[in-house]
DSSP file (Angstrom, degrees, kcal/mol; ACC not computed):
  #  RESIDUE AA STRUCTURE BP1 BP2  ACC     N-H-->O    O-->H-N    N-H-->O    O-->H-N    TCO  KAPPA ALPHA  PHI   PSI    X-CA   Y-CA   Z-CA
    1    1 A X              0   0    0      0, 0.0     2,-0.1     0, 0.0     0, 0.0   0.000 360.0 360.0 360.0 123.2   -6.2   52.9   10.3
    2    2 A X        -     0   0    0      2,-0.0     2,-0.5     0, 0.0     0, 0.0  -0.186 360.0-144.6 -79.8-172.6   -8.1   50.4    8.1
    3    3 A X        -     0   0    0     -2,-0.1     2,-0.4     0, 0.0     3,-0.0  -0.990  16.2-133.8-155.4 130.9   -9.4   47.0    9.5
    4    4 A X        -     0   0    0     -2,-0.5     5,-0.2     1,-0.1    -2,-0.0  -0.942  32.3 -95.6-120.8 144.6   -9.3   44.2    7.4
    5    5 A X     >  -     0   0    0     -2,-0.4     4,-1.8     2,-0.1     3,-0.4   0.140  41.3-112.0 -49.5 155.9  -12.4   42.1    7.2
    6    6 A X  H >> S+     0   0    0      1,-0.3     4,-2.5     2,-0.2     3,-0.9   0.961 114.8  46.8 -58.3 -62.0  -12.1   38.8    9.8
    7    7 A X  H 3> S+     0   0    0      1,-0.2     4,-1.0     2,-0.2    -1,-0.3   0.721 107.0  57.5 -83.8  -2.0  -11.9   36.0    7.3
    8    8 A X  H 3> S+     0   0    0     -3,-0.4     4,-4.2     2,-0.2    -1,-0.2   0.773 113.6  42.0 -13.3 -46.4   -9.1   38.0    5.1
    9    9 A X  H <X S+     0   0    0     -4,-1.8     4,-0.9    -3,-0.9    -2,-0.2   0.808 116.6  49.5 -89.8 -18.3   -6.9   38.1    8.5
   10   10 A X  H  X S+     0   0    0     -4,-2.5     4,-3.0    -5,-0.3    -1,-0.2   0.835 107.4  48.7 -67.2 -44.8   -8.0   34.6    9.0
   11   11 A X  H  X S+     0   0    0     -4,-1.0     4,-5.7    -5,-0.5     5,-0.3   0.958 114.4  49.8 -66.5 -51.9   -7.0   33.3    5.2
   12   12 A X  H  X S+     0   0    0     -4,-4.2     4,-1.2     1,-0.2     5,-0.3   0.920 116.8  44.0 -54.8 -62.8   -3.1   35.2    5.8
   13   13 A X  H >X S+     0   0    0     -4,-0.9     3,-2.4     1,-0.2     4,-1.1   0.826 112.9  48.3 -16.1 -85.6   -3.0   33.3    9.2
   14   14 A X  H >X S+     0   0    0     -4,-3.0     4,-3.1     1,-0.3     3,-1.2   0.900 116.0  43.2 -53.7 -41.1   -4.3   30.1    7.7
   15   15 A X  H 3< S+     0   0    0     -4,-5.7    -1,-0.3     1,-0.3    -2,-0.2   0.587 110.6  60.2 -88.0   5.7   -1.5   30.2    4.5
   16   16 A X  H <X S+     0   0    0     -3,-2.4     4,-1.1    -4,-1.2    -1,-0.3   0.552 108.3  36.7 -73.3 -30.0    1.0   31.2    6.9
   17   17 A X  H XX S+     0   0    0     -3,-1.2     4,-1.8    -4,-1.1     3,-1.4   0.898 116.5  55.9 -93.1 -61.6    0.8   28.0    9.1
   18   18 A X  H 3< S+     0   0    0     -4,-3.1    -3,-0.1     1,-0.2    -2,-0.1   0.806 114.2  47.1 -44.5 -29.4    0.1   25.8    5.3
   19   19 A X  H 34 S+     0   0    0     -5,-0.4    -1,-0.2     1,-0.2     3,-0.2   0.938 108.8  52.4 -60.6 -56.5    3.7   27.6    4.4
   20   20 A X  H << S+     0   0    0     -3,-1.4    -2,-0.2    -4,-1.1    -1,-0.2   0.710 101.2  56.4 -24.9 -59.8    5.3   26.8    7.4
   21   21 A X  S  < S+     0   0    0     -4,-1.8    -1,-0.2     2,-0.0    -2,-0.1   0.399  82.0 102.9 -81.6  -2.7    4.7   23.3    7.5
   22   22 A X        -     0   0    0     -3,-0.2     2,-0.1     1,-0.1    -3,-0.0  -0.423  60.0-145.1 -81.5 167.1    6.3   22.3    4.0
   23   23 A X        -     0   0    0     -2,-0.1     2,-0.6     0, 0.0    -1,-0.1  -0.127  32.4 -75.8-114.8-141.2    9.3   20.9    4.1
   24   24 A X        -     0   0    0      2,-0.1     5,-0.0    -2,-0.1     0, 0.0  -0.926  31.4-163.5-113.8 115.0   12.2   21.4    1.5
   25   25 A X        +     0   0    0     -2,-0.6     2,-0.1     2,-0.0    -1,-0.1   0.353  41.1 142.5 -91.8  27.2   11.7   19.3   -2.2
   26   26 A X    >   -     0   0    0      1,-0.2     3,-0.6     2,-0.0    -2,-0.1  -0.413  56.0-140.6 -58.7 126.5   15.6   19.7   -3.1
   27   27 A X  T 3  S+     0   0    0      1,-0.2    -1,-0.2    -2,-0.1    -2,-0.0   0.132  92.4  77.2 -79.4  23.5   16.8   16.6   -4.7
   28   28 A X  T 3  S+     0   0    0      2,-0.1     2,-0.6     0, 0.0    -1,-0.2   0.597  73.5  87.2 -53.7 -55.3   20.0   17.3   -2.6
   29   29 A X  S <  S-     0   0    0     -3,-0.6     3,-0.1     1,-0.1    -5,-0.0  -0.284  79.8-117.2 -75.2 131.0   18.8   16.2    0.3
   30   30 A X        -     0   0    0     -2,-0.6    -1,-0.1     1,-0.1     3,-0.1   0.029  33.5 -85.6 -68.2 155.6   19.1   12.6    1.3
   31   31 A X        -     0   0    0      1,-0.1    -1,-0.1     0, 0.0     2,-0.0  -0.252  36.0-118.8 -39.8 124.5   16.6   10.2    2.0
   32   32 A X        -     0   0    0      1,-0.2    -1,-0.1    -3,-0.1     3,-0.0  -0.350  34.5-111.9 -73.9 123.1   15.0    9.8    5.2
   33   33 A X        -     0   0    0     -3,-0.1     2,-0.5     1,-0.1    -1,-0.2  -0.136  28.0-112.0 -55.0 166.2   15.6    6.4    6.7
   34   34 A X        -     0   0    0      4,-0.1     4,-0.2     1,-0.1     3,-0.2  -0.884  54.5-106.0-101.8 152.2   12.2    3.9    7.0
   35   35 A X    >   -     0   0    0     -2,-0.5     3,-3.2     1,-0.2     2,-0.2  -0.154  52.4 -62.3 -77.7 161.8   12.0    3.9   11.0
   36   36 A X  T 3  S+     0   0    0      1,-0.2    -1,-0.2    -3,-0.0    -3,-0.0  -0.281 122.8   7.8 -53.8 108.3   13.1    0.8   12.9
   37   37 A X  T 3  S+     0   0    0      1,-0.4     2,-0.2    -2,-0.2    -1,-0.2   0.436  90.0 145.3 109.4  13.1   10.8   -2.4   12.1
   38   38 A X    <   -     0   0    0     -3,-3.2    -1,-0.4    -4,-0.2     2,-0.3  -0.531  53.5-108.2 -88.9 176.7    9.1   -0.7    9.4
   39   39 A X        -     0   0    0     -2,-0.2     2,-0.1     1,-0.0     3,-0.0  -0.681  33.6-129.9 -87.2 143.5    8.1   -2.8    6.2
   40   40 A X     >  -     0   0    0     -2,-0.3     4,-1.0     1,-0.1    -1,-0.0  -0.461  23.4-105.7 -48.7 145.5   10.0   -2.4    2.8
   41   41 A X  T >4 S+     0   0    0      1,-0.2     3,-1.4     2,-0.2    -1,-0.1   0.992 124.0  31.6 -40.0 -66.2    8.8   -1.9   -0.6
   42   42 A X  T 34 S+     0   0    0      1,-0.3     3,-0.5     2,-0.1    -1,-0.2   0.870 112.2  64.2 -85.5 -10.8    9.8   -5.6   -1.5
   43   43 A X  T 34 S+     0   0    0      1,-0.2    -1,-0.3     7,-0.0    -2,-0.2   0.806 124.1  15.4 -30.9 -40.1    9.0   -6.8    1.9
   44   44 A X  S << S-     0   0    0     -3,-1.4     3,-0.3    -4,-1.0    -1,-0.2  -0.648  87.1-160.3-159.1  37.2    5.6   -5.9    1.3
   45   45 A X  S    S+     0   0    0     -3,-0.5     3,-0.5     1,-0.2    -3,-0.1  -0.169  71.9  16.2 -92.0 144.2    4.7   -5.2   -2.5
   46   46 A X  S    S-     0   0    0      1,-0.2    -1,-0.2    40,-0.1    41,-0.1   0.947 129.1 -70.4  68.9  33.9    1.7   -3.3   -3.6
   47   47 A X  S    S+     0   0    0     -3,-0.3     2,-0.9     1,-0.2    -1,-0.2   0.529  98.3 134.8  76.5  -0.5    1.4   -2.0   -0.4
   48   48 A X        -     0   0    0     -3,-0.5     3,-0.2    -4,-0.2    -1,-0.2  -0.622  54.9-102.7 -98.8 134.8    0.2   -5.3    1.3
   49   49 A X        -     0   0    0     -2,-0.9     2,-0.2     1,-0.2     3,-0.1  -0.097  52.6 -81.8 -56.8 164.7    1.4   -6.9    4.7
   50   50 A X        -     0   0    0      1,-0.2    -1,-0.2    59,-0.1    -6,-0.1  -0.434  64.9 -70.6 -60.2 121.0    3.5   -9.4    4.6
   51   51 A X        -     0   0    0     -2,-0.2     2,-0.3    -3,-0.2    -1,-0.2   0.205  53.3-144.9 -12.2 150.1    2.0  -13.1    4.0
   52   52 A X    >>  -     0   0    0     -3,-0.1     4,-2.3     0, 0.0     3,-0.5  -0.751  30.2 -92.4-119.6-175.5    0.3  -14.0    6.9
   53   53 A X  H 3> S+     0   0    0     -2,-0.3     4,-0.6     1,-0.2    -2,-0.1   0.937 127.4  51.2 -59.9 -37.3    0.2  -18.0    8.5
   54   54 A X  H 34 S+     0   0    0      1,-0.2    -1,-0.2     2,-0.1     3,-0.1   0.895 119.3  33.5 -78.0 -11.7   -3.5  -18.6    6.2
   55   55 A X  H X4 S+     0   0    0     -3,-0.5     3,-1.6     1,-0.2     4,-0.2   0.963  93.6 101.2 -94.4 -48.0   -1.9  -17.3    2.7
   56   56 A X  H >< S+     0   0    0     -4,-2.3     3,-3.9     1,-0.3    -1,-0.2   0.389  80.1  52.2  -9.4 -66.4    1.6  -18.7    3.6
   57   57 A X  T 3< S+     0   0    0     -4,-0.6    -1,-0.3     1,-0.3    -2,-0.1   0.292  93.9  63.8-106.5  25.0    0.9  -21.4    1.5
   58   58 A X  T X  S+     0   0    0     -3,-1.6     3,-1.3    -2,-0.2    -1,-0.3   0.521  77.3 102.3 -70.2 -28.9    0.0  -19.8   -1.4
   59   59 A X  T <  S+     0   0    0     -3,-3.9    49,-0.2    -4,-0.2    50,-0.1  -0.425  81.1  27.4 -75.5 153.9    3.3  -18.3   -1.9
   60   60 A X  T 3  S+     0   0    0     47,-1.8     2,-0.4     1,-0.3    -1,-0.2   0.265  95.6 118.8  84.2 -16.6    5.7  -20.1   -4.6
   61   61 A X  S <  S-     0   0    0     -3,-1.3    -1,-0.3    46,-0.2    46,-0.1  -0.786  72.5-108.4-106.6 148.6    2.7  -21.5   -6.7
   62   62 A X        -     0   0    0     -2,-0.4     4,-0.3     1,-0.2    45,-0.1   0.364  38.5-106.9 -49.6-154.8    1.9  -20.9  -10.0
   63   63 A X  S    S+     0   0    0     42,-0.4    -1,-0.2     2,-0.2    43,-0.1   0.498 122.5  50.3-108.4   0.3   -1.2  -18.7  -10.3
   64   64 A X  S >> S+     0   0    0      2,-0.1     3,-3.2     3,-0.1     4,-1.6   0.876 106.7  54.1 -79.1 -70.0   -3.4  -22.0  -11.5
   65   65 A X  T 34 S+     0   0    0      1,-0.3     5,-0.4     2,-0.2     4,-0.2   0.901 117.9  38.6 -44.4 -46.7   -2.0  -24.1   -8.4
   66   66 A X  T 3> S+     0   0    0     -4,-0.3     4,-0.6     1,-0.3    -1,-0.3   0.715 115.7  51.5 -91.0  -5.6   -3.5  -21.0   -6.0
   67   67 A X  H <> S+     0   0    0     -3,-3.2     4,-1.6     3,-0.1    -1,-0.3   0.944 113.4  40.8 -67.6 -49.0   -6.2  -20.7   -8.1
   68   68 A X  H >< S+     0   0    0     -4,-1.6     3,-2.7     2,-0.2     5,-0.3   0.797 118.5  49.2 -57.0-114.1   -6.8  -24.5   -7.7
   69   69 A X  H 3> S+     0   0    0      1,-0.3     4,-1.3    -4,-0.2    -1,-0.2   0.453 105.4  54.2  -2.8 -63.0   -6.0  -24.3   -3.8
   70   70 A X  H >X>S+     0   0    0     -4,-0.6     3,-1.6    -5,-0.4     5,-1.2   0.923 106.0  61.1 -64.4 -32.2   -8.4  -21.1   -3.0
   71   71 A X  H X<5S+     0   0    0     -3,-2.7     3,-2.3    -4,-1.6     4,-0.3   0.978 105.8  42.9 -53.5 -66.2  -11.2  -23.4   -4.7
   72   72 A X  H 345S+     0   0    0      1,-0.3    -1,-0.3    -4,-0.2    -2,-0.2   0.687 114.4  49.5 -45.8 -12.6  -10.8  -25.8   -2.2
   73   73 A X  H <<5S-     0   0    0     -3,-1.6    -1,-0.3    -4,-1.3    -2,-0.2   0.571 109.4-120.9-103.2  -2.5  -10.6  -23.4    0.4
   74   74 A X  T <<5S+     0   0    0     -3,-2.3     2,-0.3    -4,-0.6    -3,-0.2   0.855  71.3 125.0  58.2  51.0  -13.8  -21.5   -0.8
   75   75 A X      < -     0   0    0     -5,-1.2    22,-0.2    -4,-0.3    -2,-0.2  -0.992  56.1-122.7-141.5 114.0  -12.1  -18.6   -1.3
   76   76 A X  E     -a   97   0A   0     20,-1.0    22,-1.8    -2,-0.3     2,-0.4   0.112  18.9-133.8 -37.7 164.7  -11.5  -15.8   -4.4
   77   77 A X  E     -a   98   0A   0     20,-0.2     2,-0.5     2,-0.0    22,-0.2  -0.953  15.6-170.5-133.0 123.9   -8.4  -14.7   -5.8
   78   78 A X  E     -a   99   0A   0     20,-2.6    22,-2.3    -2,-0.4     2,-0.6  -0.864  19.4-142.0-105.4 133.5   -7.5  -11.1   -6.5
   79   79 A X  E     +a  100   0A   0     -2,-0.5    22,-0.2     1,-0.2     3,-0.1  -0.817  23.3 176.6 -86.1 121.6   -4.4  -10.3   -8.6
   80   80 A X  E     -     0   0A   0     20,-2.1     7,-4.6    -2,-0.6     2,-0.2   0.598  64.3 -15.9 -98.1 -18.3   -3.3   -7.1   -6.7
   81   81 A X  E     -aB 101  86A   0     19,-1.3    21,-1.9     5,-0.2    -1,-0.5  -0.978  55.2-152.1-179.7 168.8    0.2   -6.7   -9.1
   82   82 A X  E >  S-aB 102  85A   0      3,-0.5     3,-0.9    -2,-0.2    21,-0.2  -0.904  73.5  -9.9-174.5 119.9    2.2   -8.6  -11.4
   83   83 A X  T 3  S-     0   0    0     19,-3.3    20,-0.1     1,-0.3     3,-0.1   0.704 133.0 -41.6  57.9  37.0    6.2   -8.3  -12.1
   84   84 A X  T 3  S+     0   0    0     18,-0.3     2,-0.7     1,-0.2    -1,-0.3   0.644 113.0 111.8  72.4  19.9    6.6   -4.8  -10.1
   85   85 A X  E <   -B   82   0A   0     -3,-0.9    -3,-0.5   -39,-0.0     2,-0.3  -0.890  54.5-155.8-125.3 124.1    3.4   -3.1  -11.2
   86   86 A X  E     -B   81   0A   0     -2,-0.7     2,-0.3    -5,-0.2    -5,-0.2  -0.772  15.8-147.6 -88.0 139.2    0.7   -2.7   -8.1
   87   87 A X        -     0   0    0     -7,-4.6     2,-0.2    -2,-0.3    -1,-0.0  -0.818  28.3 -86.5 -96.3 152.3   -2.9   -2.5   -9.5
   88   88 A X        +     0   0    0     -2,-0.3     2,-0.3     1,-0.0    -1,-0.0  -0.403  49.0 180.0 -71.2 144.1   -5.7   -0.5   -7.9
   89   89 A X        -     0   0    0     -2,-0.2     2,-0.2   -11,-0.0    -9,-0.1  -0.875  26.3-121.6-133.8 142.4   -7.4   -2.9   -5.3
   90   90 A X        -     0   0    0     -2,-0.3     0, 0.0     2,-0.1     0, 0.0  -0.585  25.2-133.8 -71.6 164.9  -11.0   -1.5   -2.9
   91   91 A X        +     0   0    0     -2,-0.2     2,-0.4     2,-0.0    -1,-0.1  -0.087  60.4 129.3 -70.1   2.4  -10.2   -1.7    0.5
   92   92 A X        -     0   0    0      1,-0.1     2,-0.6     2,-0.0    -2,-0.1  -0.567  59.7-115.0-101.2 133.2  -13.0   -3.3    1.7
   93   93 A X        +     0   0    0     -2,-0.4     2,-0.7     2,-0.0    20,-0.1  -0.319  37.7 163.7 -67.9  88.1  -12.3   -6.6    4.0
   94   94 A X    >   -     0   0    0     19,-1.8     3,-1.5    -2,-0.6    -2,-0.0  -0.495  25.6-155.1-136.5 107.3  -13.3  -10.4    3.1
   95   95 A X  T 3  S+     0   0    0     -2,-0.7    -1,-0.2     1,-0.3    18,-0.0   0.152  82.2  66.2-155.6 103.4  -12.2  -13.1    4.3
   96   96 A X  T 3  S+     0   0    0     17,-0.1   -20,-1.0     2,-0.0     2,-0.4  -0.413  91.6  77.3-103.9  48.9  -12.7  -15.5    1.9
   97   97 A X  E <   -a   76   0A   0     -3,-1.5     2,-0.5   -22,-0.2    16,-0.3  -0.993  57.0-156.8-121.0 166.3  -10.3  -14.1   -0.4
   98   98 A X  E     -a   77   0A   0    -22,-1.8   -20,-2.6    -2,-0.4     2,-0.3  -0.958  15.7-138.3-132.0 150.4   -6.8  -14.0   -0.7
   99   99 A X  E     -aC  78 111A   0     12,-6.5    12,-1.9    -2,-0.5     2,-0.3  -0.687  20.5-152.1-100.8 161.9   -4.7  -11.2   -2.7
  100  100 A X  E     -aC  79 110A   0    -22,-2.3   -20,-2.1    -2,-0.3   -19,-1.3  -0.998  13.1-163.7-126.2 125.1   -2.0  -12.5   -4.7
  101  101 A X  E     -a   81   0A   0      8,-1.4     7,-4.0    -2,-0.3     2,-0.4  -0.944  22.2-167.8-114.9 127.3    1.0  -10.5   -5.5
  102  102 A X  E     -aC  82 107A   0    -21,-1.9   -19,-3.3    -2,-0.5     2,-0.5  -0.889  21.8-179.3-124.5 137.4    3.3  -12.5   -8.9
  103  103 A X  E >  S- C   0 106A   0      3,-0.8     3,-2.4    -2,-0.4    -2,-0.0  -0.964  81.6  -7.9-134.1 134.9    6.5  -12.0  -10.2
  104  104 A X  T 3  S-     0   0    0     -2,-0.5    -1,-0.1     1,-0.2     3,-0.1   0.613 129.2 -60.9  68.7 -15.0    7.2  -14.6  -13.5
  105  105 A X  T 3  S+     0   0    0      1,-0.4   -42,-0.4   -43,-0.1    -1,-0.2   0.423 114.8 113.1 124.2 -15.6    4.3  -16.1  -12.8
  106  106 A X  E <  S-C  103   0A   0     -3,-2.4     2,-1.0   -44,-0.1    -3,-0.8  -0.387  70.2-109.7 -96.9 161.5    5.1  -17.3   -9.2
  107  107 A X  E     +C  102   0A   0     -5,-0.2   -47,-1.8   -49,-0.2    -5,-0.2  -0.800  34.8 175.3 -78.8 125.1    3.3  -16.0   -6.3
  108  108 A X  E    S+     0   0A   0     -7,-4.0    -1,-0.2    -2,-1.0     2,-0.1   0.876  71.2   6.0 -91.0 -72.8    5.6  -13.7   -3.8
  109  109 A X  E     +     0   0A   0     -8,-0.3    -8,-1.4   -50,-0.1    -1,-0.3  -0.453  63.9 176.1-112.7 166.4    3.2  -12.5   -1.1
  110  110 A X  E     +C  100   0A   0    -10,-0.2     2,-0.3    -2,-0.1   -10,-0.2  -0.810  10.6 175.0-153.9 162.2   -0.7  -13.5   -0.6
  111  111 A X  E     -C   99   0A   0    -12,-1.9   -12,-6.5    -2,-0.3     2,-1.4  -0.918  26.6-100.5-157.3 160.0   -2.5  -12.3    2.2
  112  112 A X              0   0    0     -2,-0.3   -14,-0.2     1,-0.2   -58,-0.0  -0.396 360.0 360.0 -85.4  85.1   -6.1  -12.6    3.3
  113  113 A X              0   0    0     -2,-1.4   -19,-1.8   -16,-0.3    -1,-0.2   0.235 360.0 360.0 158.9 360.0   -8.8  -10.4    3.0
């Protein structure tokens, strides 16, 4: 009887569990519901909560009125998407800015930070 070396029996083991754990990618199968109270694509666009009470009142102005506004507020503006196309945004927290999400021209969502 041979013996196979430790990390060999270790690797089949490991790509046995990684196998396991895949699901099915058949375009047959239907979509998964999003679980109760979760956010929507257009709830939400470009992956950002939902307006909160300090951006609120950014939404519905052009992108010069919320430029104008965040000057007064001391606060940047970051474009995060425009017209259904999300741009890459850091993650990193500040807040004095507000991201701006535009469709037409208008603001949909803002939030801070």
């Amino acid at each position: 009887m041979t013996r196979r070396p430790l990390f060999q029996t270790l690797s089949a083991v490991a790509l046995i569990v990684v196998v396991s754990g895949c699901g099915s990618d058949s375009p047959n199968e239907p979509a998964q519901p999003l679980p109760s109270g979760a956010a929507s694509v257009t709830e939400a666009p470009c992956g950002t909560p939902d307006h909160d009470d300090a951006a609120a009142k950014y939404v519905g102005l052009t992108l010069p009125q919320a430029k104008q506004l965040a000057k007064k507020n001391d606060q940047t503006v970051r474009i995060i998407g425009k017209d259904g196309e999300c741009f890459p945004i850091t993650m990193d927290l500040r807040t004095n800015r507000v991201n701006l999400y535009l469709e037409d021209g208008i603001v949909q969502n803002a939030s801070i930070g």
